[in-house]
Every structure is written in structure tokens, then in C-alpha cells.
C-alpha positions as CSV (number, residue, x, y, z in Angstrom):
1,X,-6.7,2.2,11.9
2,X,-6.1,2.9,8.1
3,X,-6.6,6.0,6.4
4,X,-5.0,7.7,3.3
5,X,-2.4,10.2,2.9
6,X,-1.0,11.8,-0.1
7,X,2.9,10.2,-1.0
8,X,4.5,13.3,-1.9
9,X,5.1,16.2,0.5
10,X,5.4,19.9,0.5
11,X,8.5,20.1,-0.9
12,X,7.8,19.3,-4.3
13,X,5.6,21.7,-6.8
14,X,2.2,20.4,-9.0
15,X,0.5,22.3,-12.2
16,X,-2.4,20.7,-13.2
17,X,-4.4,22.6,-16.0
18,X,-8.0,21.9,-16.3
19,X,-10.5,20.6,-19.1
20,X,-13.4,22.3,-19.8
21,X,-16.9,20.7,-19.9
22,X,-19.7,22.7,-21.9
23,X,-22.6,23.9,-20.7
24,X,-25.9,21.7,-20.9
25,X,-29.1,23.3,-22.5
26,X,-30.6,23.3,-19.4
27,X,-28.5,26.4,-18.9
28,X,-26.2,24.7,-16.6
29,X,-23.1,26.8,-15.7
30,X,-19.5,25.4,-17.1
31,X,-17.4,23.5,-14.7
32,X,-14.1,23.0,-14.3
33,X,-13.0,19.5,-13.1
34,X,-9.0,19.2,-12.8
35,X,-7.6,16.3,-14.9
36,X,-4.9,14.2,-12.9
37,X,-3.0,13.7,-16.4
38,X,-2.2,16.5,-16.4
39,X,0.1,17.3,-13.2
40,X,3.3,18.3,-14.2
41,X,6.7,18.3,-11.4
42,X,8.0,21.4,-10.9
43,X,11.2,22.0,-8.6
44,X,11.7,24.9,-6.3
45,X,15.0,24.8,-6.7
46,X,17.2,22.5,-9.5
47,X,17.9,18.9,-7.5
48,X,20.8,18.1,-6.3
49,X,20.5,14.7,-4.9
50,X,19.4,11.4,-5.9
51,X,19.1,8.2,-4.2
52,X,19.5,5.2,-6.6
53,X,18.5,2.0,-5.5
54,X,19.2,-1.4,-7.0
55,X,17.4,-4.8,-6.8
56,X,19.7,-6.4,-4.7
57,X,21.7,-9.7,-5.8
58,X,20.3,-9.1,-9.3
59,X,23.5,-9.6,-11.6
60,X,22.3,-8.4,-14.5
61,X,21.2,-4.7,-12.8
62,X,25.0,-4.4,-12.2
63,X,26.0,-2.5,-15.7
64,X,22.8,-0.4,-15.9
65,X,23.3,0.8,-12.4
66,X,27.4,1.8,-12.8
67,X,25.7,3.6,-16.1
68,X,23.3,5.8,-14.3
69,X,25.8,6.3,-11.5
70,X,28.4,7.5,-13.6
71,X,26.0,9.7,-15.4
72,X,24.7,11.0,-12.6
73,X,27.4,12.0,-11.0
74,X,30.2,13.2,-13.6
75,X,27.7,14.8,-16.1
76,X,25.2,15.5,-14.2
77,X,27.3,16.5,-10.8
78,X,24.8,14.9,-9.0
79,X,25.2,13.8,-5.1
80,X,24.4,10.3,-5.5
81,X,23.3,8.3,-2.5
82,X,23.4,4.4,-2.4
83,X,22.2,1.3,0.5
84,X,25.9,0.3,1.9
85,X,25.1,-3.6,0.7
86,X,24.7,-2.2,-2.7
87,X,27.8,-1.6,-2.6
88,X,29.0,-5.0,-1.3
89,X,28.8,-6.9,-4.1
90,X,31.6,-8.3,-5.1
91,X,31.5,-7.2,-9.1
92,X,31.5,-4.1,-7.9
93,X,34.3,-4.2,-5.3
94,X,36.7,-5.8,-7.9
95,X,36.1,-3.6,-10.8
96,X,38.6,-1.0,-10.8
97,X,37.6,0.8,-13.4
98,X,34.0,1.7,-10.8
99,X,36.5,3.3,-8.1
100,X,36.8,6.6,-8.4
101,X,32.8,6.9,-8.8
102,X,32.1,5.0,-6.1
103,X,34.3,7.2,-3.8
104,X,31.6,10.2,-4.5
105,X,29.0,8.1,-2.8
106,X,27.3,8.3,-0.2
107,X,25.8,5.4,1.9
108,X,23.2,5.2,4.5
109,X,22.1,2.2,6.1
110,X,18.5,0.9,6.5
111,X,16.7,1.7,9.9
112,X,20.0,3.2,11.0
113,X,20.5,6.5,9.0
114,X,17.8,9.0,8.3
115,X,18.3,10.8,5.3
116,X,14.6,11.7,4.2
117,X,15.7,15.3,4.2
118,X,18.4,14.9,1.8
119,X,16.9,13.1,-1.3
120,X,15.2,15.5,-3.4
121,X,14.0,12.5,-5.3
122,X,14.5,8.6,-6.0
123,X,15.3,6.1,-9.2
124,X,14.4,2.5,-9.2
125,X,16.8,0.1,-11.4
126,X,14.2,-3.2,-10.5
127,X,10.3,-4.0,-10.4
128,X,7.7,-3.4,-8.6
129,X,8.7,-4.7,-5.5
130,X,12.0,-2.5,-5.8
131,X,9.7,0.7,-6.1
132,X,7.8,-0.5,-2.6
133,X,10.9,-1.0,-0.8
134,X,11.7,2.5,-1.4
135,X,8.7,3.7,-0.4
136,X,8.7,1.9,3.2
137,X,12.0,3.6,3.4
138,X,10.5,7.5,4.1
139,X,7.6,7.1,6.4
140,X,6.7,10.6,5.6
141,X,6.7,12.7,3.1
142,X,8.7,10.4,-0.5
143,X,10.9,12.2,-3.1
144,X,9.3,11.8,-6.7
145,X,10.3,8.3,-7.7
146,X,11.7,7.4,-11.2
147,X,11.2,3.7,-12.1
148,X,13.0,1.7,-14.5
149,X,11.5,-1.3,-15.5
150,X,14.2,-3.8,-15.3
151,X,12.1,-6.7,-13.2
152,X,9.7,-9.2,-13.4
153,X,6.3,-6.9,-13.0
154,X,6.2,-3.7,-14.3
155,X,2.6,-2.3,-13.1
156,X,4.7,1.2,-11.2
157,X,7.9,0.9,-13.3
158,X,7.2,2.8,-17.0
159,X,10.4,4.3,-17.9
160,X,13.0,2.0,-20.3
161,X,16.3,2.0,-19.2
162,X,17.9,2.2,-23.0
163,X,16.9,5.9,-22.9
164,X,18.0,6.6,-19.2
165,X,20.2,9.8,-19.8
166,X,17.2,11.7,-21.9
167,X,14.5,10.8,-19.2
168,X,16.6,11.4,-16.5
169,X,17.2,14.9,-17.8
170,X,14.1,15.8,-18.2
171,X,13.2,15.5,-14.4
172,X,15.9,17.0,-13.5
173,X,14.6,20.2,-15.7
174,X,11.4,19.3,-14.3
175,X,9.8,18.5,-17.8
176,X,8.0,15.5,-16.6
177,X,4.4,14.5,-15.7
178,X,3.6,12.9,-12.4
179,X,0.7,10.7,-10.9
180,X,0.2,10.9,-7.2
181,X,0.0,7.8,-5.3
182,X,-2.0,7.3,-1.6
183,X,-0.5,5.8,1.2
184,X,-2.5,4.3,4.4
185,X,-1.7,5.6,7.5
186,X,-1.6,2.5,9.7
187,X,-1.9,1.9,13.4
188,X,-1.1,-1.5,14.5
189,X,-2.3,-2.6,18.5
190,X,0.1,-5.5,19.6
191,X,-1.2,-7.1,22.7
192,X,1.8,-7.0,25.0
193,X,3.1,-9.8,27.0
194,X,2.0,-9.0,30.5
195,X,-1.3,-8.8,29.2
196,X,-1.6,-11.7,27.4
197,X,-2.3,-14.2,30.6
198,X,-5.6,-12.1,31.2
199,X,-6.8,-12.4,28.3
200,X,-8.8,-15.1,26.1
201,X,-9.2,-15.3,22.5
202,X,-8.8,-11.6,22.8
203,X,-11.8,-10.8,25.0
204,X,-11.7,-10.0,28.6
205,X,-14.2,-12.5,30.8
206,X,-16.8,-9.9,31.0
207,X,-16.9,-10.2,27.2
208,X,-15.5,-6.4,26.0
209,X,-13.0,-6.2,23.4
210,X,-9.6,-4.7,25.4
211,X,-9.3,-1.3,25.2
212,X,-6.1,0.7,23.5
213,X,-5.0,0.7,27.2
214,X,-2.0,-1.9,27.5
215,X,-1.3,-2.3,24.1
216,X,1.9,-1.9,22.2
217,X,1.2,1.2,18.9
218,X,2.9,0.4,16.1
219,X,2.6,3.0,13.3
220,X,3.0,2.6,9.3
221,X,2.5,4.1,6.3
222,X,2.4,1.4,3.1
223,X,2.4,2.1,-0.7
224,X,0.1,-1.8,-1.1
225,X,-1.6,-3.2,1.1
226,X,-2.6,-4.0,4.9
227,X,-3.5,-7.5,5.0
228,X,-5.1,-8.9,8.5
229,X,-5.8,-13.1,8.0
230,X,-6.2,-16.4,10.3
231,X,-2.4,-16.8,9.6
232,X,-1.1,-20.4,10.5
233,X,-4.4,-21.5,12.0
234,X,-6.7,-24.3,10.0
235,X,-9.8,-22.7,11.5
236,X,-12.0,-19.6,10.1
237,X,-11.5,-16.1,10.8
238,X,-13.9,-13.9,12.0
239,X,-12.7,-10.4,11.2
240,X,-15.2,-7.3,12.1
241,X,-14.8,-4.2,9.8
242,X,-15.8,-1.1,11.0
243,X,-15.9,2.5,9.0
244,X,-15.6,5.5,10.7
245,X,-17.0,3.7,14.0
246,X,-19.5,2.1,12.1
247,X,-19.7,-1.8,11.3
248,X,-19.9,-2.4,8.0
249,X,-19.4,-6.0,7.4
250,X,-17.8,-9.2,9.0
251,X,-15.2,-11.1,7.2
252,X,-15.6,-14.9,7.6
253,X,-12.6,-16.7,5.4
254,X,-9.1,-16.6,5.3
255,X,-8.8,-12.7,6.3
256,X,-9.4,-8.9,4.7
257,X,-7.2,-7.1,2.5
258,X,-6.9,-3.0,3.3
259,X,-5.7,-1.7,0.1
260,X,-5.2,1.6,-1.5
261,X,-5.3,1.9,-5.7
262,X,-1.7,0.9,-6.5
263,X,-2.1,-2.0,-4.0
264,X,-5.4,-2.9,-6.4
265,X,-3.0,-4.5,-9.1
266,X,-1.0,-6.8,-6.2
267,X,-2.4,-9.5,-3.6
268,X,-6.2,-7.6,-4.4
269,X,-6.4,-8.2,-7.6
270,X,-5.3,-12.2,-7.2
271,X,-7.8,-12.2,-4.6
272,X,-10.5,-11.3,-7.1
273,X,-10.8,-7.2,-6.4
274,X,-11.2,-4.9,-9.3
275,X,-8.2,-2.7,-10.0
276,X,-8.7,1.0,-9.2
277,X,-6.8,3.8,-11.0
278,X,-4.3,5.3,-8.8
279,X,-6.1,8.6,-9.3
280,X,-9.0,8.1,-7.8
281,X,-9.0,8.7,-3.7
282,X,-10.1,5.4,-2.6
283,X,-9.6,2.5,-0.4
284,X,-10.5,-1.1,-1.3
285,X,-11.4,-3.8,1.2
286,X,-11.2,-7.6,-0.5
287,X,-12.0,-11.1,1.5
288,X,-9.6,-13.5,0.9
289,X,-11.1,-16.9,0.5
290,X,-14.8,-15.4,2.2
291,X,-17.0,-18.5,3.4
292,X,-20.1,-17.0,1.6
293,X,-21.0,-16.9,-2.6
294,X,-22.4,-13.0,-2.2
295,X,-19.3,-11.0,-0.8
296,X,-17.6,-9.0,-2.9
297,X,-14.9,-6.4,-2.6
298,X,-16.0,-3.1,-0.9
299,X,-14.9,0.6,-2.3
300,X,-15.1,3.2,0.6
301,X,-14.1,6.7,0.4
302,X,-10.3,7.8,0.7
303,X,-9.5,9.4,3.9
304,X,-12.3,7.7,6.5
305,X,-10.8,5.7,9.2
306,X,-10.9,1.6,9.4
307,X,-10.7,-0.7,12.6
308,X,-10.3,-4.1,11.6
């Protein structure tokens, strides 16, 4: 089940002004539709934490990152929180000169320590990819997130690093614009084992689809993509798609691709979907590889619920 929840909590402040559309001569009143570009960050209260995280085994993120961290911390007494095997590397264990900063850190591991209540918000030294893993790391409510583009891809990464300490400022002040980015909600069913000798193909003998009774829920929320294919079989997959209860369609091919607008620009896009702005509140579903030359990808409203 997939459906779509803002990535930003209650903790962080908007201001959107609005943009005026004139009145028709059909004597149409005004109207006032909000414009996304202009959301602004405002803090409640000044930040005082920051989680920096670093494309890992990436030697040439190593001086960029002691720069922020340094800046971070000593002008802009920041608390500074770092992964522990960011901190393993072994150029930054032998520089000396690193120490004393590094001693102000604090570490967390992944899936061990919790710390979405610490982080009033995130920077990315990396690409794209680095910006998703930091998003699967709070599975509710994510800090604003400051990307650097210092990857390969560079669709959620604007900011250039050579001007770090003036942009990083000016969130801090809260003198920055924002764009809110969806997440789906995601409910995986996993058959469980005891279960699995009664059942064939997926379909009890009297021909119903098993029921959410028995069945292991695992729950997600992703920044991309749910993808649901034939995985290492050579046959066709037959995947039903059903909105809000409703079938809609039936995917023969390779599989379906669930993906919300930032996910548009990623496996979507090379499967020959559309890309979607990341303000506008909807969810895509793409074929991949569909044994047909009429199905195209399929824009449903954000918020319904999928069963694939």
C-alpha cells in the first residue's frame, strides 16, 4: 500500500506569499493560488545541530568535509553529528591536525541509534544517492536537507561547495527558500514461512488471494521509488494495480515502478516516464519493459492508496 506524505514535519516553519491572477471580463472574482517558489524556512528557534553526512570511501570528499566540520563547529558553535564509519577512515584517523575537532563530535550508528529528535537539520557532501541515504535514515518526519553537489548526479544536490560558509549561513538565519518533497508511505506483506507450504503461486486452492492474515508488515517511507518486478525469473510478470480498491490496470512485463516526483528523474525516467516537478502532489506508476505497444505511464493523484 503506497501513499504520500509530506518530508518535513511540524517542527520546521513555511511562508509562502501568493501571486495574484486578474479578474476575467466575465466578472470572475480574483484568486489567489499559493506559488511553491516561494516557500521560505523559517526556524522556531536558531539551530543548533547539524548532521553532516559524507559519501562514504570517496577520497576526494575528505578536505571539503574537515572544512564544513571545522566551520561548523568552531565559528559556527554548532553540535555536529557524524555516522561512526565516517569517522573510520584512515585519513582522517592519522591527521592530527583533524583531532581536536573530531573530539566535539558526536556519532550515532545506523539502525542502532535514534537521533531523529536531535537534528534540526541535515547537509549532504555527495550526490544524489547520498541525499536518499539520508532520507531512509528518519522514517518520519526529515530535518531540511542542504545538498552539496560533489557526486556524479546532481538532480537534488544545487548548492556549490566553493561558497559553503555563505550558504550555510544563510540557513542557519533562515534566509533560504525550500521545496517540499513527498514521500510514499509503504506497506510491504511478506509471506511468512509457515505459510508458504500452503500456498501456490500465491493463491490458496480455492483460488482467493491470501488475506493480510499470516503475513509478515513491513513498513517504509522512500524519497524514490517502490519498484515491484519478476525479479530473477525468465518468465512474465503479471502485476494487478489497484487504486483506492479499484483495478486500474494489469502490468504484463518486467514489473511496475511506484514513484513519487523526485523519484520521476531516477529508474522512471530510464524506464521511459515523464519527469514530474517535485511540486506537484502526484504519484507516477511506469511498466518496465510492458509486453504491449499502448501502455504508458499513469499519473494518479497524491495521497490515494495503491495495492500492487
Amino acid at each position: 500500500f503506497c501513499n504520500v506524505q509530506a518530508i518535513y514535519g511540524e517542527r520546521w516553519g513555511l511562508q509562502a506569499a501568493g501571486a495574484v491572477f486578474p479578474s476575467f471580463k466575465m466578472k470572475l472574482r480574483s484568486r489567489y493560488i499559493q506559488d511553491p517558489a516561494n516557500q521560505r524556512l523559517t526556524w522556531n528557534k536558531l539551530p543548533k545541530s547539524v548532521l553532516v553526512i559524507k559519501k562514504i570511501r570517496d577520497a576526494s570528499l575528505l578536505q571539503p568535509f574537515k572544512q564544513l566540520c571545522m566551520f561548523l563547529t568552531e565559528e559556527k558553535n554548532m553540535i555536529v553529528y557524524v555516522e561512526k564509519k565516517a569517522l573510520e577512515d584512515p585519513a582522517i584517523l592519522n591527521d592530527d591536525s583533524f583531532g581536536p575537532v573530531k573530539k566535539k563530535f558526536c556519532t550515532f550508528r545506523e539502525d542502532y541509534d535514534d537521533i531523529s529528535k536531535q537534528i534540526d537539520f541535515i547537509i549532504c557532501l555527495g550526490g544524489d544517492g547520498t541525499l536518499l541515504y539520508a532520507s531512509s535514515l528518519f522514517q518520519e518526519s526529515v530535518p531540511p536537507v542542504m545538498a552539496f553537489h560533489l557526486g556524479s548526479l546532481g538532480f537534488l544536490t544545487p548548492f556549490n561547495f566553493d561558497t559553503f560558509q555563505s550558504q550555510v549561513t544563510q540557513v542557519i538565519e533562515g534566509n533560504a527558500a525550500i521545496v517540499l518533497r513527498s514521500r510514499l508511505k509503504v506497506k510491504v506483506l511478506k509471506e511468512s514461512r509457515d505459510n508458504k507450504t500452503a500456498l501456490q503461486n500465491g493463491v490458496e486452492e480455492n483460488g482467493l488471494i491470501m488475506t493480510d492474515k499470516g503475513k509478515q508488515a513491513m513498513h517504509y517511507q522512500v524519497l524514490n521509488e517502490v519498484v515491484v518486478d519478476r525479479g530473477p525469473s525468465s518468465y512474465l510478470s503479471n502485476v494487478d494495480v489497484f487504486l483506492d480498491g479499484h483495478v486500474i490496470t494489469t502490468v504484463q512485463g518486467d514489473g511496475v515502478i511506484v514513484s513519487t516526483p523526485t523519484g520521476s528523474t531516477a529508474y522512471a525516467a530510464a524506464a521511459g516516464a515523464s519527469m514530474i516537478h517535485p511540486n506537484v502532489p502526484a504519484i507516477m506508476i511506469t511498466p518496465i519493459c510492458p509486453h504491449s505497444l499502448s501502455f504508458r505511464p499513469i499519473i494518479v493523484p497524491a495521497g490515494v492508496e495503491l495495492k500492487v
